[in-house]
Every structure is written in C-alpha cells, then in structure tokens.
C-alpha positions as CSV (number, residue, x, y, z in Angstrom):
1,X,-9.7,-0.7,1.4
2,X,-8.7,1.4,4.0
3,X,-10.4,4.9,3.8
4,X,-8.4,8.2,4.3
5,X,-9.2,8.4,8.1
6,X,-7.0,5.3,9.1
7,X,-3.8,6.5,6.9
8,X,-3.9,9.9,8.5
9,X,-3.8,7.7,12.0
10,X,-1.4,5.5,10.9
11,X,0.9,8.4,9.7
12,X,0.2,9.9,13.4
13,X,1.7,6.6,14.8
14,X,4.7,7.0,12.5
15,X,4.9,10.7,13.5
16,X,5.5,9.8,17.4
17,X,7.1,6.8,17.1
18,X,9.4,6.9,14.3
19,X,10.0,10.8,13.6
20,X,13.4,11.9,15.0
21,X,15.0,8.6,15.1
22,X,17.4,6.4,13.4
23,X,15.4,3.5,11.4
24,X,16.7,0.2,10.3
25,X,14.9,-0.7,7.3
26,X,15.1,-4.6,6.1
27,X,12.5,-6.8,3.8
28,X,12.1,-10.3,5.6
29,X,10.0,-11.5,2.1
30,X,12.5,-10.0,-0.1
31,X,10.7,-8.3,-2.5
32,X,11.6,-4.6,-1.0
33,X,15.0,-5.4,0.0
34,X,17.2,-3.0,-2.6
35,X,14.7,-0.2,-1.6
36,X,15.0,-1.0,2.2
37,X,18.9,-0.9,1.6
38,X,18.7,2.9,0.3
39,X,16.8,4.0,3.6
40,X,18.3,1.9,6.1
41,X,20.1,3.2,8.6
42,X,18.6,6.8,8.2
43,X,17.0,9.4,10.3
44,X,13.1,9.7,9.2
45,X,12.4,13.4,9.8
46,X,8.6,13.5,8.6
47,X,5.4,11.7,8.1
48,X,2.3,12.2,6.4
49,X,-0.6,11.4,4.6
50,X,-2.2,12.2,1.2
51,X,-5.8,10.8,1.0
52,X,-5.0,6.8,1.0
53,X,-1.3,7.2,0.6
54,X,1.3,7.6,3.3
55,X,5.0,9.4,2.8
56,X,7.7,8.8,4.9
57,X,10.7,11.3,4.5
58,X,14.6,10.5,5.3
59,X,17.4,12.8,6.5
60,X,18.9,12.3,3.2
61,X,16.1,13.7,1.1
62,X,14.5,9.9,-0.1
63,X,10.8,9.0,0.6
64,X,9.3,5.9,1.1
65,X,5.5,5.6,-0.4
66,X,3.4,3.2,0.5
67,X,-0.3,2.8,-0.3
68,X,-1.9,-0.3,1.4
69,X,-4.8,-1.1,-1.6
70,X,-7.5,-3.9,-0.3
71,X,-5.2,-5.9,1.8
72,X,-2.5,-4.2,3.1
73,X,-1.6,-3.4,7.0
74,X,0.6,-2.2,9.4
75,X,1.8,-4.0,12.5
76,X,3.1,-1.9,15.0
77,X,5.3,-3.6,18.1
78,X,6.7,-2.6,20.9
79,X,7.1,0.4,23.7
80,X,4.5,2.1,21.6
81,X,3.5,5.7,22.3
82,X,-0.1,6.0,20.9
83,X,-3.4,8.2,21.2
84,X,-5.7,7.7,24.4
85,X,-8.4,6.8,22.0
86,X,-6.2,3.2,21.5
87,X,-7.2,2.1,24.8
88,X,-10.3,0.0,24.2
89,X,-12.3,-2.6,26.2
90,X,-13.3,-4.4,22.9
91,X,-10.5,-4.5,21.0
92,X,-10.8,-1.8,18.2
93,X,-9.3,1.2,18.7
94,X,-10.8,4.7,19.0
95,X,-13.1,4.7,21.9
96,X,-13.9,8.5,21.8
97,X,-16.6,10.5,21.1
98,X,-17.0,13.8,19.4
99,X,-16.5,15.4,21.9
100,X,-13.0,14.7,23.0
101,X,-11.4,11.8,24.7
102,X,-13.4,9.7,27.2
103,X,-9.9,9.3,29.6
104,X,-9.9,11.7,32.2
105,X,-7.3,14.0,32.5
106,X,-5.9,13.5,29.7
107,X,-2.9,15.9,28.3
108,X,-2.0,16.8,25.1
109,X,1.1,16.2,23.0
110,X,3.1,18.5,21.2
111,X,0.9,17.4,18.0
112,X,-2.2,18.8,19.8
113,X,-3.6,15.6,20.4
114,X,-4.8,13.3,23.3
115,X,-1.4,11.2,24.0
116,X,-1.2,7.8,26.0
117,X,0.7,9.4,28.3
118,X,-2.5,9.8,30.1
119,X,-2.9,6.6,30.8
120,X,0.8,5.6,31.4
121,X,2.1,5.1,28.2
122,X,4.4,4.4,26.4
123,X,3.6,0.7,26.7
124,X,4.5,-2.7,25.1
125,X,2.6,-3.9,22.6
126,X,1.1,-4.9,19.2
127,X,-1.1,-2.7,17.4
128,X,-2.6,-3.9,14.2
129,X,-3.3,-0.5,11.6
130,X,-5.5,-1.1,8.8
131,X,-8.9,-0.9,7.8
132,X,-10.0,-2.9,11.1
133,X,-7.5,-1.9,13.5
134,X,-6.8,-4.0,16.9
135,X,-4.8,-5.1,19.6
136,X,-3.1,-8.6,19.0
137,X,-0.9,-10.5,21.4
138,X,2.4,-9.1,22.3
139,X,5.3,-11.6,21.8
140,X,7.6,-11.8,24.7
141,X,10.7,-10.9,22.5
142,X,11.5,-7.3,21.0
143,X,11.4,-6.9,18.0
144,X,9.2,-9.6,17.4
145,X,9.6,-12.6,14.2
146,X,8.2,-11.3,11.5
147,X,4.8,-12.8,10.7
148,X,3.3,-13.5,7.2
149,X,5.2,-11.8,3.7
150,X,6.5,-8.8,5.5
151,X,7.6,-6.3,2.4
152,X,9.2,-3.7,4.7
153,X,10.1,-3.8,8.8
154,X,10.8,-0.7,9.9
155,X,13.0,-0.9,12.9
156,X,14.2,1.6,16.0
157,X,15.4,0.5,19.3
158,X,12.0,0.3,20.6
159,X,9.4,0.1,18.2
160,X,9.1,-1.8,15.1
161,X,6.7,-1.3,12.0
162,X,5.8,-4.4,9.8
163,X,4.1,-3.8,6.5
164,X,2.4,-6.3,4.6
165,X,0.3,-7.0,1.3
166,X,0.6,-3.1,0.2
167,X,-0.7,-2.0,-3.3
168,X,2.5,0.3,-3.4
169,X,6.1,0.3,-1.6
170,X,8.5,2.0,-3.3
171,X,11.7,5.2,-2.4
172,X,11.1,8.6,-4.3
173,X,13.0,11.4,-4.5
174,X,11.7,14.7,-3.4
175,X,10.5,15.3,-7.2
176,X,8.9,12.2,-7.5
177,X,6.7,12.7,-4.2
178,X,5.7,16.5,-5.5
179,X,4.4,14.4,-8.9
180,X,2.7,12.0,-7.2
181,X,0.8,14.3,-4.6
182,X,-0.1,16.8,-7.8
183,X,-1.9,14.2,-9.0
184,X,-3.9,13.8,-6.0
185,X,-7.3,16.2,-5.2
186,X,-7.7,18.1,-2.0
187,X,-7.6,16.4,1.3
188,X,-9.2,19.0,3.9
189,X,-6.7,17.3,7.0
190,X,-4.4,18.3,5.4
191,X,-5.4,21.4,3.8
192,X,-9.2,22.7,4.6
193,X,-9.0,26.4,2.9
194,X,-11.5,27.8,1.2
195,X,-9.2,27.5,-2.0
196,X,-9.0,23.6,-1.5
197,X,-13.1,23.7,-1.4
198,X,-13.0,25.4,-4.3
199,X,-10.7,23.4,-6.2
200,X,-12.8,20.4,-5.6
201,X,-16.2,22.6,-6.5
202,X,-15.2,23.7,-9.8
203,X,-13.7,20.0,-10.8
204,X,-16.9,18.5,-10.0
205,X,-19.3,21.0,-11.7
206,X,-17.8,21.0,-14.8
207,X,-18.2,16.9,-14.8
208,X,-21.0,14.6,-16.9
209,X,-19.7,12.1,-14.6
210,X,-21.8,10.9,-11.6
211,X,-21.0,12.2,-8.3
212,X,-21.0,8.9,-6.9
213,X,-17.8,8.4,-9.2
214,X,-16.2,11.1,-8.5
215,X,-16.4,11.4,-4.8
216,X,-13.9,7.9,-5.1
217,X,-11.8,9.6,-8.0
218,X,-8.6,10.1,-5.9
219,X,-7.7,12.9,-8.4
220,X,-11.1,15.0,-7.8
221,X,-10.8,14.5,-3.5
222,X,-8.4,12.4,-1.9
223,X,-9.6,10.1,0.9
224,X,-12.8,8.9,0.2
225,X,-13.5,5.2,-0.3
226,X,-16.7,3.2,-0.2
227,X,-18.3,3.7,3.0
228,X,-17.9,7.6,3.4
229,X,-19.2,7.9,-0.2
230,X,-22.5,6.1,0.4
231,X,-22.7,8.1,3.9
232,X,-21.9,11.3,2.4
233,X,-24.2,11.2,-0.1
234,X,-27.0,10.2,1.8
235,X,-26.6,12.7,4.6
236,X,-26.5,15.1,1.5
237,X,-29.6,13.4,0.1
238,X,-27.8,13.7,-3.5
239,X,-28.4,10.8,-5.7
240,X,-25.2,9.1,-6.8
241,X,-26.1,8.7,-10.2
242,X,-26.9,12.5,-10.5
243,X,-24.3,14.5,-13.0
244,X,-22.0,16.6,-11.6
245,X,-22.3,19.4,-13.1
246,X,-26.1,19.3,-12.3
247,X,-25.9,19.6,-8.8
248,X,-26.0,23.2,-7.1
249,X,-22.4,25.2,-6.0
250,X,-24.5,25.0,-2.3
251,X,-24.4,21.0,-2.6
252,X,-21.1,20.6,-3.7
253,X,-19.6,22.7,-1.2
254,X,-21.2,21.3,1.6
255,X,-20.3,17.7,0.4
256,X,-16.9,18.9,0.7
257,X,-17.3,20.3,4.2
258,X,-18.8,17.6,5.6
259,X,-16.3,15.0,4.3
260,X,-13.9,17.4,6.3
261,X,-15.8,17.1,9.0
262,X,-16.7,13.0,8.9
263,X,-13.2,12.9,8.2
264,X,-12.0,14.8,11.4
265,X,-14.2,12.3,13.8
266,X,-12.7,9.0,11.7
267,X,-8.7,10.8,12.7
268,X,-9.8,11.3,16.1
269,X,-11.9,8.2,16.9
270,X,-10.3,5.3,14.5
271,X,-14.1,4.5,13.4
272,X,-16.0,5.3,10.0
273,X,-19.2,7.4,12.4
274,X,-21.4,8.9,9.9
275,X,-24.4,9.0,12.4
276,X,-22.7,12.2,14.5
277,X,-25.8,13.1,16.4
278,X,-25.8,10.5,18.4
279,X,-25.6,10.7,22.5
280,X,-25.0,8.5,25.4
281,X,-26.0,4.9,24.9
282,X,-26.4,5.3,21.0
283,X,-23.2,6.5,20.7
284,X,-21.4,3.6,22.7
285,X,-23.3,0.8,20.7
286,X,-22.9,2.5,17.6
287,X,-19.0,2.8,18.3
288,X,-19.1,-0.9,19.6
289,X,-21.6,-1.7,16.1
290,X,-20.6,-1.1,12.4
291,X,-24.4,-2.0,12.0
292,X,-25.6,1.0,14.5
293,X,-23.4,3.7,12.9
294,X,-23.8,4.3,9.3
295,X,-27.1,5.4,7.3
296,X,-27.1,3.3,4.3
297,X,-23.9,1.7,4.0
298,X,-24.3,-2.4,4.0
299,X,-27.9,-2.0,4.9
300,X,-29.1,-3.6,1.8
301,X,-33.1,-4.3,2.3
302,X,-33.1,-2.8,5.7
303,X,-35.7,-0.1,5.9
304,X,-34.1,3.7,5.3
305,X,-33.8,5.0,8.9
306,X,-35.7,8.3,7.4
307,X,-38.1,7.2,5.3
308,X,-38.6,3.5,5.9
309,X,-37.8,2.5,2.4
310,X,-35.6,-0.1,1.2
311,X,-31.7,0.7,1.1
312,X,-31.1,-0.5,-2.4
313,X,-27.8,-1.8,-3.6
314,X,-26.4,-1.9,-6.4
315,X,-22.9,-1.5,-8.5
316,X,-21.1,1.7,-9.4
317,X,-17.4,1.8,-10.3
318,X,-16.9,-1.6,-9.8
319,X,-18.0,-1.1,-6.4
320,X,-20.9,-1.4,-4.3
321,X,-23.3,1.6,-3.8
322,X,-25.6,1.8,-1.3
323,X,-28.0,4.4,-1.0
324,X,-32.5,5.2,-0.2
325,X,-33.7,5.5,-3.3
326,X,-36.6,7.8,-1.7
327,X,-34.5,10.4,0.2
328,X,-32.0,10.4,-3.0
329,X,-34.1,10.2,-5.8
C-alpha cells in the first residue's frame, strides 16, 4: 500500500499539472462515470494530501477523494511538468539525496521545489505514481488509450491522469471533505507544529494498545504504513509490542519528529530511505537497493545491522512486523 510519502508526491504532480486548469473528467470502465459527470468540465483549483488520501478541489466547491488502498495507481501522460528528482537512470523516480537535488543548477518553482525545468522540461511522457513509481513507454498519440479498468481519466489539453484499482473514488462536498479529514491524525507535511506533536503524544500515552498498532492507525498519525513503522521503531529502538501508554513523553515525541523527518526525504526523494546517514557510494546503492536502505524491514533472518541478531518477523495487525528483537526488546 502506498505510504504517505508517495500521495504527497502524487498530489505535487496534480498541483503543477492540473491546478488552474479546465479538467475533463470521464470513466472508460464505467464504474465512476455519474461522479466523473459532476466534475467534468470544471476548473480544479487545489490539491492535496491527508496521510494516504488525496483531495482534489473544483471551482464549483465539489472534491474528488481518492485513496489508492493495496493496488491502486496513477498514470500520468503527456507534456508533464515534474520534479528534477524524476529524472532517473534506472527507472524509479527520485534520484536525490538529502541534501538537495543532484541536477545542477537547478531552479526552483513557485512551490519551493526543484522543478524540471532544470532539465528542459515540460516533456512528453508517462509517469507511473504508486507505491513503485516509473517511467513506462510513451505512446505516440496524446491522450493515450486508456489501459487496464481505468475508474477516472482526468483530462487537460496536455496532460492526462488515469487512475486505476483505487480503495476509494468518490465527489464530496466541502462538509464531507472537513468530516473525512477530522477523522484523520496529524500529518507533520502538512502540519508539523508543536500542537500537531502533541495531539499525537497525548493519543498514544493514554493507549493499552501497542505502538506498533497505532503508529498504522490512520486516526492516531496519518501516513504511516508498513515499512516506516518497522523503520521507525527500530531507529527508536522501541519494541512494537510495548503499550503505549508505557513509553516515555521523550519517545513518543521523537517518534513523531522523526516520521516528519523520514517523511520529508520520502516527499523529496520518491524512496522509503530510513538509513539517512549514509554518504557517497552507500547512498547511491542504497537509492538503487530496497535491500541497502532500510534497517529491519524485509530482512527476515538477516543479521541486525547493530547487533548481529536475527531480524525476526512476525504478524501484527494483520500485517507483517519486522523488527531486532535485541535492540527492541
């Protein structure tokens, strides 16, 4: 399921591409089409993200939600205006570091972010937004045949959007978004105040229920999927079954600030890197290598890059948890 650092990107792709511009809205499988009627033909004047859900505003106050579950995706085509970081020699975008963007002199949008016009964007092409996210082959034909059980295209002279196997697609009223994003905990890219941190301290503290729960309960912190909670936890060295409200204010807090700041490189680099101190060649093979860039997550029986111990596995939440059952005991 795609974690809360590609939904923020994908939302940024909507932002420059879509934003500010008439959208035809149509459902080639059928199943969306009275929704895509009631947007189609409209202005979409925002886009954003809440955690692993994605809001797309109209000019005439409707919102289209969509949350992509386990097998949803987005295909963008066309003259697509993107991030720097999408250029990549090996197919997946986000090849950045840390540090900034790797393309030299690269300029900034108005969003405050590296644009492609640094390297002579915007450009034609296909851009596959999901948990894995890739280049495909461009058809020579704008906008493209729709491929597979699209539910919505989104459609503007130049760029199209095609969305398919989503969890969630549906319009909203203003009231109905507000509702929906109440429900949802904190999600420090979107707000990172000291008030959000604390929102998320006292809910936990005041739990029996184990951390490693609640850092995936979308109403306790918005964002956080599978991978970032085994990597969080581990960096913490808290032990996922551990009770909430056992663990110190201190730990909480600084869960909470370094999911903000995990969460921050996954915006800016498109990859899930939970090992952030790495330099030079470590850095490029761990952004070219799931397997080089996490501490525990699908490293099952692999020796605990700490300790040496096993990384056991094992099921929490109907999920699997992966964690050193040394440095988190």
């Amino acid at each position: 399921m795609p974690e809360g650092h590609s939904v923020h990107r994908i939302a940024r792709q909507f932002a420059r591409n879509f934003v500010g511009r008439t959208v035809h809205l149509s459902s080639p499988q059928g199943r969306f089409a009275v929704g895509a009627a009631l947007l189609d033909g409209h202005v979409m004047t925002d886009a954003r993200a809440v955690g692993k859900q994605m809001f797309l505003q109209f000019d005439h106050g409707l919102w289209l939600r969509v949350h992509l579950g386990m097998y949803g995706a987005w295909d963008f085509a066309g003259d697509i205006l993107m991030d720097a970081t999408i250029a990549s020699a090996n197919g997946r975008m986000g090849q950045t570091n840390q540090r900034g963007t790797d393309v030299a002199s690269a300029v900034v949008d108005s969003a405050g972010e590296n644009s492609m016009h640094s390297i002579g964007a915007p450009r034609r092409t296909r851009v596959r937004m999901a948990e894995q996210e890739k280049e495909i082959d461009q058809p020579g034909t704008f906008p493209p045949e729709p491929v597979g059980q699209v539910r919505v295209r989104l459609l503007t002279d130049t760029v199209s959007a095609d969305l398919r196997g989503p969890t969630a697609c549906e319009v909203l009223d203003p009231a109905e978004v507000q509702a929906v994003i109440d429900k949802a905990g904190p999600d420090p890219q979107l707000d990172a105040s000291t008030a959000a941190e604390d929102r998320f301290t006292a809910v936990v503290r005041r739990k029996p229920t184990p951390i490693g729960l609640l850092l995936m309960d979308q109403s306790v912190v918005s964002g956080i999927g599978n991978v970032y909670r085994a990597e969080l936890l581990f960096r913490a060295r808290v032990n996922p079954y551990a009770p909430g409200k056992t663990l110190r204010e201190d730990t909480v807090r600084g869960l909470w600030r370094d999911w903000a700041h995990l969460l921050r490189i996954g915006v800016e680099t498109g990859q899930m890197m939970t090992m952030d101190d790495l330099d030079g060649d470590a850095w490029r093979s761990a952004m070219k290598n799931r397997a080089d860039r996490h501490w525990v997550y699908k490293r099952e029986g692999l020796p605990c890059r700490v300790c040496g111990t096993h990384i056991t596995l094992a099921e929490m939440g109907a999920r699997k948890l992966y964690y050193c059952p040394r440095c988190q005991a």
